[in-house]
N, C-alpha and C positions, 0 to 999 in steps of 0.2 A: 367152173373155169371161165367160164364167159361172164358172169356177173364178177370178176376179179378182169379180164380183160377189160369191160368196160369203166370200172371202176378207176381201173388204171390212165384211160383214156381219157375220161373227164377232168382229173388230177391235171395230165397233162396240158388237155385244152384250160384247164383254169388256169393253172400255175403262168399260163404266159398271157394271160387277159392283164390290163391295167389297174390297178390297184385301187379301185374306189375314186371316188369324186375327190376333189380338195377343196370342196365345199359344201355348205348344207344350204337346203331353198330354204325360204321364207315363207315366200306365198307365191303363187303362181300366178302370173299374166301373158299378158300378150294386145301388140296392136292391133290385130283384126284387120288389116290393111295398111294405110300409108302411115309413118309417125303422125301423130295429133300437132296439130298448128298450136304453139307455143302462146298461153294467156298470162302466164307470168315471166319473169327475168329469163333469159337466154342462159344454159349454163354450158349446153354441148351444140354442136354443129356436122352433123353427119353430111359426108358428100359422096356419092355415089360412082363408079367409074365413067356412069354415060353422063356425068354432072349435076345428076339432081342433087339438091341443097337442102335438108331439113334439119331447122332447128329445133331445138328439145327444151324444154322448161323443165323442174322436176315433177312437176305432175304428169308427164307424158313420160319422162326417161321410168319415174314408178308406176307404171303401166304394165312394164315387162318382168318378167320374174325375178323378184328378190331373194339374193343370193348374200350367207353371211361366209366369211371365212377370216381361221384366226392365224394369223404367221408374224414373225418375226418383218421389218421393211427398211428396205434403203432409202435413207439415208442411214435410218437409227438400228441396223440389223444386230447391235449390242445390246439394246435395251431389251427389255418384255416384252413378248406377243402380241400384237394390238387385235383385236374384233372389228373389221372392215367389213359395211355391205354396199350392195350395189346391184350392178346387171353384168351377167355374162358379154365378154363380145362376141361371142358363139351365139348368141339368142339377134342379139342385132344383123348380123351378119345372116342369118335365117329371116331375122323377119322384113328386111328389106331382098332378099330374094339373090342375093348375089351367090355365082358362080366361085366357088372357093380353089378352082382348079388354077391355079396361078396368079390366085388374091394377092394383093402387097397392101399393109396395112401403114398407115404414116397416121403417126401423133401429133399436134402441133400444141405446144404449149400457149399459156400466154404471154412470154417474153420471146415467143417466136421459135423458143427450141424446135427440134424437129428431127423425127426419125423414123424410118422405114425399114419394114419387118414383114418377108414372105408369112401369110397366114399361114402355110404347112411350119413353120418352126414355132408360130405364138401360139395354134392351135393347141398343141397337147401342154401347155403349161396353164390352159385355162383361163387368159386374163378377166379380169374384174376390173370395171368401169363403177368405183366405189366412190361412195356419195358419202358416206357416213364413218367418223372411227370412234370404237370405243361408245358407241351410243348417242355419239353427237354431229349434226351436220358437221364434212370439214367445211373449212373455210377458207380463204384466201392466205392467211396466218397459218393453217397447219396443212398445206398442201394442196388445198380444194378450190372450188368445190367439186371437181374430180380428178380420181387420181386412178393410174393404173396400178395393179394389185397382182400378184402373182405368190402360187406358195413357197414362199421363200424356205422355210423350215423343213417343207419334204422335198422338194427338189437340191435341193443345197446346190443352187446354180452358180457355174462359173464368173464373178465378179465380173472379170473383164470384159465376160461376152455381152452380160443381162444388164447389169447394173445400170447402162443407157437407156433400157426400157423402162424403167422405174417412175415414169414418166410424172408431172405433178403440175397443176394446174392444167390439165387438160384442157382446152376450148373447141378443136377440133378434130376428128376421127376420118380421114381419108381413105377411101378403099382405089386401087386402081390396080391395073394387070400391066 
């Protein structure tokens, strides 16, 4: 009776756990401290709420744990699947130390778009700061060279709400309260 009690009880604590990652790592890293000072092209711009400024090169943004995920993306969410990797912004947001208790996160494009998103709502959709689709750096031509990433295929998020975060050509990553 008690080994079915418990049984029971596990089921239930599992059954309302989160459903697995919506992505698979790569390799594992991490900065060990400040982001590394940028030796080649500038591609991201992190700014911190009390203002610190650190740019990223891709040798520093591939520093941090490389993460692939395959989903369906906006604009093209009719086409096939694509293979996006990149870095969590949940590893950034840890590895610069910030307070996620009333985070707001703003994207800024490079033609200046711009959008602002409590981290408690972007947190459980896991964004990806994806560098790569299908195997190939992006680029300026097909979104890049960052773009945010979300699993569009297992979430089947509301258009209206998400489709602004789809964010492309990323340059820079604001965090503020």
């Amino acid at each position: 009776m008690r080994y079915g009690t418990l049984l029971l009880f596990l089921a239930l604590l599992l059954g309302g756990c989160k459903g697995g990652a919506s992505y698979t790592v790569v390799r594992s890293g991490g900065w060990d401290g400040p982001p590394p000072a940028p030796r080649g092209e500038v591609l991201l711009t992190l700014i911190t709420p009390d203002g610190r400024s650190y740019d990223l090169d891709r040798a520093g943004i591939e520093q941090l744990t490389w993460v692939r995920r395959t989903t369906r993306h906006h604009p093209h969410e009719t086409d096939p699947p694509s293979t996006f990797e990149g870095v969590l912004l949940d590893q950034i947001i840890r590895e610069l130390d910030l307070d996620t208790q009333g985070l707001v996160v703003r994207f800024v494009a490079l033609d200046d778009y711009r959008i602002d998103r409590p981290w408690a709502e972007l947190a459980p959709l896991e964004p990806i700061l994806a560098l790569v689709q299908d195997g190939r750096p992006l680029t300026l031509e097909n979104y890049g060279p960052v773009r945010v990433i979300f699993p569009y295929d297992r979430l089947k998020p509301d258009p209206t709400r998400y489709n602004a975060l789809w964010v492309w050509q990323v340059r820079v990553v604001e965090f503020h309260y």
